[in-house]
C-alpha positions in Angstrom: 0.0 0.0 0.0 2.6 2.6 0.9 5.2 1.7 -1.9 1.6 1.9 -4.4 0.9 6.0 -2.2 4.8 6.8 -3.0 5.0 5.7 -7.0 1.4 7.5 -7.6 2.7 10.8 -5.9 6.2 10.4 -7.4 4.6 9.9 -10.6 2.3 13.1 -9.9 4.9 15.3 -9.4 6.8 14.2 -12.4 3.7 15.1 -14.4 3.5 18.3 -12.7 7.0 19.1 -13.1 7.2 18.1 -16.8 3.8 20.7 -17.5 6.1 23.8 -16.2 9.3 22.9 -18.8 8.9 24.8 -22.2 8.6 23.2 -25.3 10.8 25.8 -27.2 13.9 27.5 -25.9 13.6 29.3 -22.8 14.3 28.2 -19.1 17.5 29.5 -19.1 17.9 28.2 -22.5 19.3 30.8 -25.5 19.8 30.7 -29.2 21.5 33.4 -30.7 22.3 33.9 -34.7 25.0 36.0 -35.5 26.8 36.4 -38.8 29.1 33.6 -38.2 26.7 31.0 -36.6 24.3 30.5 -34.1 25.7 30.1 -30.6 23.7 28.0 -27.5 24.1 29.0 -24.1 22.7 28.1 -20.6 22.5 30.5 -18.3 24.5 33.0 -19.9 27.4 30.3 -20.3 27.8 29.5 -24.2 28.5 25.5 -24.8 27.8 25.2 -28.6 28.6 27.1 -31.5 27.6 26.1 -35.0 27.4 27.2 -38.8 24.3 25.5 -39.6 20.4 26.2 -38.9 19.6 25.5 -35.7 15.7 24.5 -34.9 13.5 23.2 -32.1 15.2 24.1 -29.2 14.2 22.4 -26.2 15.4 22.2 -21.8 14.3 19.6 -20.0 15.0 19.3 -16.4 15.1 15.4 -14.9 12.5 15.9 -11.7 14.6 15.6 -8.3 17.8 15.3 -9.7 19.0 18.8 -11.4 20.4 17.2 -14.5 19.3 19.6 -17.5 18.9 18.4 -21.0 19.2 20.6 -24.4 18.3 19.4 -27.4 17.7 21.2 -31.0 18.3 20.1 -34.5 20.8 21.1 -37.0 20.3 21.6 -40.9 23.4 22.1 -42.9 23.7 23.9 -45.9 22.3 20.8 -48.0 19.1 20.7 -46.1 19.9 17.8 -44.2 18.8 17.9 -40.7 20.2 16.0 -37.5 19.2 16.0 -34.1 21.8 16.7 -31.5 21.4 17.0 -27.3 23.5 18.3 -24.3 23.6 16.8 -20.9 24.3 19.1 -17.7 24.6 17.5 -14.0 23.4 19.2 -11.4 26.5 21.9 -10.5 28.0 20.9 -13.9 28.4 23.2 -16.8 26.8 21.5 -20.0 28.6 18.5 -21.2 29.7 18.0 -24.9 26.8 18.7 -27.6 26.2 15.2 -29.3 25.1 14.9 -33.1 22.9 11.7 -32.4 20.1 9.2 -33.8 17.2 7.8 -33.2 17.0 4.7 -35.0 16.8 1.3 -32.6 18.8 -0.9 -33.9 17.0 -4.1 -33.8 18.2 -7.1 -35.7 14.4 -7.6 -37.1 14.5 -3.8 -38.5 16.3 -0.6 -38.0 13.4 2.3 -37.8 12.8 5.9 -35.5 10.0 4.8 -33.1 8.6 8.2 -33.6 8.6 8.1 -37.4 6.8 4.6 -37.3 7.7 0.9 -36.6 8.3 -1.6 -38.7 4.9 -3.6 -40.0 5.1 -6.8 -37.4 2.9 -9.8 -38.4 -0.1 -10.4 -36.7 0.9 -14.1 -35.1 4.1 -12.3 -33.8 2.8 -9.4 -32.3 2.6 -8.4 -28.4 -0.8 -9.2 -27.0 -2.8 -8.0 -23.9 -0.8 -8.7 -20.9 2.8 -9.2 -22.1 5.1 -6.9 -20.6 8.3 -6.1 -21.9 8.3 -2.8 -23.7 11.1 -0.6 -25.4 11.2 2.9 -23.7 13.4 5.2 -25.6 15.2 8.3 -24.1 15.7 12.0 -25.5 19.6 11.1 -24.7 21.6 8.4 -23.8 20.2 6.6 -21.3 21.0 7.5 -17.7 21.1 6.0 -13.8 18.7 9.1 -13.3 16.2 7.7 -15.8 16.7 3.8 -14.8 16.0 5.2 -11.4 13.1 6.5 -12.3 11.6 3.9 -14.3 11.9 1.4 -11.5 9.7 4.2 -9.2 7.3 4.0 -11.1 6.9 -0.1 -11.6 8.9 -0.4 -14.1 12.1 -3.0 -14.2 15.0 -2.3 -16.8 16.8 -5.4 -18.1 18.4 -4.3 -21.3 19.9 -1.5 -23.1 19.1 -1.3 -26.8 20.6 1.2 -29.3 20.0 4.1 -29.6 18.7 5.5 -26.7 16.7 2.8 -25.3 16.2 0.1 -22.8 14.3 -3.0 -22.4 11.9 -2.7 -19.6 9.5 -5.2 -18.0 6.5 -3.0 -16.7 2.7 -3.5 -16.4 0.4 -1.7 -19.2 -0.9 0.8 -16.3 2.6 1.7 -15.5 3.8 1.9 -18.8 1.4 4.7 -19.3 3.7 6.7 -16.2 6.6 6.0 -18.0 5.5 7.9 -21.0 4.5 10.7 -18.8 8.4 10.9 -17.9 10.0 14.4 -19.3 12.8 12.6 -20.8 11.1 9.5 -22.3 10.3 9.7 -26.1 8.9 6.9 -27.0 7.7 3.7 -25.7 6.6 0.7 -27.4 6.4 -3.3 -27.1 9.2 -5.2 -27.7 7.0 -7.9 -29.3 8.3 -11.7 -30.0 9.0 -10.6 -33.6 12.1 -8.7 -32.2 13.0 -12.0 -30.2 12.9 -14.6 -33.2 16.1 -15.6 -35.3 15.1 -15.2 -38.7 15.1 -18.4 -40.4 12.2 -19.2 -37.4 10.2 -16.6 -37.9 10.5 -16.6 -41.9 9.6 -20.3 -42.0 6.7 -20.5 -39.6 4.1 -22.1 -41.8 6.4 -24.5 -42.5 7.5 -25.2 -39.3 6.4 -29.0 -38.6 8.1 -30.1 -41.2 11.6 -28.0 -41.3 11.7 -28.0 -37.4 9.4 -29.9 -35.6 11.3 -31.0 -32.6 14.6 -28.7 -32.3 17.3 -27.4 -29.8 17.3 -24.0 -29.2 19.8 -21.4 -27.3 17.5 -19.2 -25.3 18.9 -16.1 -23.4 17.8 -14.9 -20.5 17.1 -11.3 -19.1 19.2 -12.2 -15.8 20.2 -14.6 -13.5 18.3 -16.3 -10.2 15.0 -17.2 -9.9 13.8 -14.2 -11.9 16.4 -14.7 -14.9 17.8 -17.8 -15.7 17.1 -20.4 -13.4 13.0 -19.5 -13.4 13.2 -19.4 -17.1 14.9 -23.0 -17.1 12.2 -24.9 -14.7 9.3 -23.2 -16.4 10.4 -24.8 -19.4 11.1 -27.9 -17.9 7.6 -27.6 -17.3 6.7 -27.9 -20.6 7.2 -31.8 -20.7 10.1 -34.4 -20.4 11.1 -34.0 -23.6 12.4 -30.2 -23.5 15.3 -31.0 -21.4 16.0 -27.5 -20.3 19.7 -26.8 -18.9 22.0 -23.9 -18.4 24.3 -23.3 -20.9 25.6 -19.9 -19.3 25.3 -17.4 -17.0 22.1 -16.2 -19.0 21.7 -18.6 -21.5 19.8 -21.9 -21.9 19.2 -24.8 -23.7 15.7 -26.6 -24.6 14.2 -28.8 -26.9 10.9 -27.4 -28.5 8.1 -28.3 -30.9 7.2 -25.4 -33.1 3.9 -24.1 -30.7 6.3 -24.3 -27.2 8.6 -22.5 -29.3 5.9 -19.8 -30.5 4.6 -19.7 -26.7 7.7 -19.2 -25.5 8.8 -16.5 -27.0 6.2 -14.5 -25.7 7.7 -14.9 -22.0 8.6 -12.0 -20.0 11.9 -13.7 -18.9 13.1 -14.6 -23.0 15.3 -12.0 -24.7 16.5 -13.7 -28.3 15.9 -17.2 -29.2 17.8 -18.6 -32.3 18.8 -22.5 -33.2 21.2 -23.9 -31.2 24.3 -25.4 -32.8 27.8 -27.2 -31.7 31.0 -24.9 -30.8 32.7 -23.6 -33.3 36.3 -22.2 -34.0 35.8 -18.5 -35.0 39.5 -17.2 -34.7 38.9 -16.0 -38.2 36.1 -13.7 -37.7 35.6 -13.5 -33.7 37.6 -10.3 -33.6 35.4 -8.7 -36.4 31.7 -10.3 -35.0 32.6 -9.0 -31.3 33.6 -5.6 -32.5 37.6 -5.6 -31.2 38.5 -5.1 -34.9 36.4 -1.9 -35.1 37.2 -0.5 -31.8 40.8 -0.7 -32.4 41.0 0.5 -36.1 38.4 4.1 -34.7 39.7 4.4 -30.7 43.0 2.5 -31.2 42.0 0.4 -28.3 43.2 -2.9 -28.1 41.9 -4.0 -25.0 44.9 -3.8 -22.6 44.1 -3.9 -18.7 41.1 -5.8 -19.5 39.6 -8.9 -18.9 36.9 -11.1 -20.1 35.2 -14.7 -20.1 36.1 -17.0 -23.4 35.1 -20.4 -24.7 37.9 -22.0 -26.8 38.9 -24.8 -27.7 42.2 -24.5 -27.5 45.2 -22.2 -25.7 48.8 -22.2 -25.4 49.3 -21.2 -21.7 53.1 -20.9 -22.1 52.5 -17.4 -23.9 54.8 -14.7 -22.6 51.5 -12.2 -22.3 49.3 -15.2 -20.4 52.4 -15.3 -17.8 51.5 -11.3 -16.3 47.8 -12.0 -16.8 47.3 -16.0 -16.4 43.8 -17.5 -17.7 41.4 -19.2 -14.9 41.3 -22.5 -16.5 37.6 -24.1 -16.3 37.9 -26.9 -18.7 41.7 -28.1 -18.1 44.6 -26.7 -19.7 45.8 -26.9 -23.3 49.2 -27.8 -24.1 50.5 -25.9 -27.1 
């Protein structure tokens, strides 16, 4: 009863909080165009000069916390417009302006939530009473925002580019979300999004392609509200699914094509794809995990690091594994 009193006032005063912020600049908030540019300032304190058109100025101030958000548009001399933001802590001047997008970068589609999602079939679709949504930020996401999403009911168990995060939350309190300042958008992430292709594409065909096959299954988390739930509800299922961990947020399960249907439409399931033997992926692991990328733009290489690896082989006598020695699960590997 009193943690229901404290969201529905804490949810009130964000509401009344959000009414007072101006939808154009103003708040402390200044755009000034000048023969050379236009120049943004807070508070008298300039943090962004530009050359191109600048529209749509916005402040928003994050309720309780003091952290102030600018964000306008740009459009260059070629017409083309971008949307860029600021972020200033409370007792911080304004952070580094950010030329930014929108677009969630799901592996079903790659859309701007507010511009319009991408057509989802009918038989994939969220339903009444599924609760994991997509909430999408004006910025990058903050602890300020995650802190208030769980205030209000909400329970964030993913991050999603660009912008957003995973959250499980009722349909009553997804409806206090949106009321959130900083919250642009808010959608369900239905079982489309959760579906490796190949499934989804070859659903009418499923009995006879795939009617009885393993899957990898990952979960949101670990414990009885990640993992290890996820694994004895599908043990549930029958005998035959033979549900087992297969890391620390991934399972393993055998499913006909309707258990594999109904269950990715749980709350606990994040992606679900066909399950296959360990492979050697020296060739390409660098590229698929991103290290090739990061070095060749940041020149990081990962120094001072370390991470979790399943190989089949390893050559502990390495000058660079004698400084930083390998915890050996499996037994070691002579070379």
């Amino acid at each position: 009863m009193e943690s229901t009193l404290r969201r529905t006032l804490f949810t009130s005063l964000f509401a009344f909080l959000a009414a007072l912020l101006p939808a154009v600049a103003g708040g402390g908030l200044e755009v000034v165009s000048g023969e050379t540019g236009t120049v943004l300032s807070l508070d008298g304190e300039p943090f962004h000069e530009t050359s191109a058109g600048v529209t749509s100025p916005r402040l928003i101030v994050v309720p309780g916390t003091g952290t102030r958000l600018a964000l306008w548009n740009e459009t260059d001399g070629g017409g083309a417009k971008a949307p860029f933001y600021a972020i200033g802590r409370a007792g911080e001047p304004m952070g580094r302006s950010v030329r930014t997008s929108y677009t969630l970068g799901l592996r079903y589609g790659e859309f701007d939530p507010a511009a319009g999602a991408v057509e989802v079939e009918d038989f994939f679709s969220a339903t009444e009473g599924e609760n994991l949504h997509l909430v999408q930020f004006e910025t990058q996401g903050l602890e300020e925002y995650d802190r208030a999403i769980r205030f209000v009911g909400g329970q964030v168990l993913g991050f999603m580019p660009n912008h957003a995060r995973i959250v499980r939350v009722s349909s009553g309190n997804l409806t206090r979300i949106r009321e959130l300042p900083f919250v642009r958008w808010a959608g369900p992430y239905h079982p489309a999004y959760r579906l490796e292709e190949y499934l989804r594409d070859n659903r009418e065909n499923a009995g006879e392609l795939f009617p009885l096959q393993r899957y990898s299954i990952l979960a949101f988390g670990e414990g009885e509200a990640g993992l290890n739930g996820l694994i004895a509800r599908l043990n549930s299922l029958g005998n035959t699914v033979d549900a087992a961990a297969a890391g620390k947020y991934l399972a393993n399960a055998t499913l006909t094509p309707d258990q594999l249907f109904a269950v990715a439409r749980w709350d606990r399931v994040q992606f679900i794809d066909r399950w296959s033997p360990l492979e050697k992926e020296m060739d390409s692991v660098r590229e698929i995990g991103g290290g090739t990328y990061v070095e060749s733009v940041a020149g990081d290489t990962g120094a001072g690091g370390r991470g979790e690896l399943v190989v089949t082989g390893c050559c502990l006598s390495l000058p660079e594994l004698q400084v930083n020695p390998l915890s050996e699960l499996g037994g070691a590997v002579g070379c």
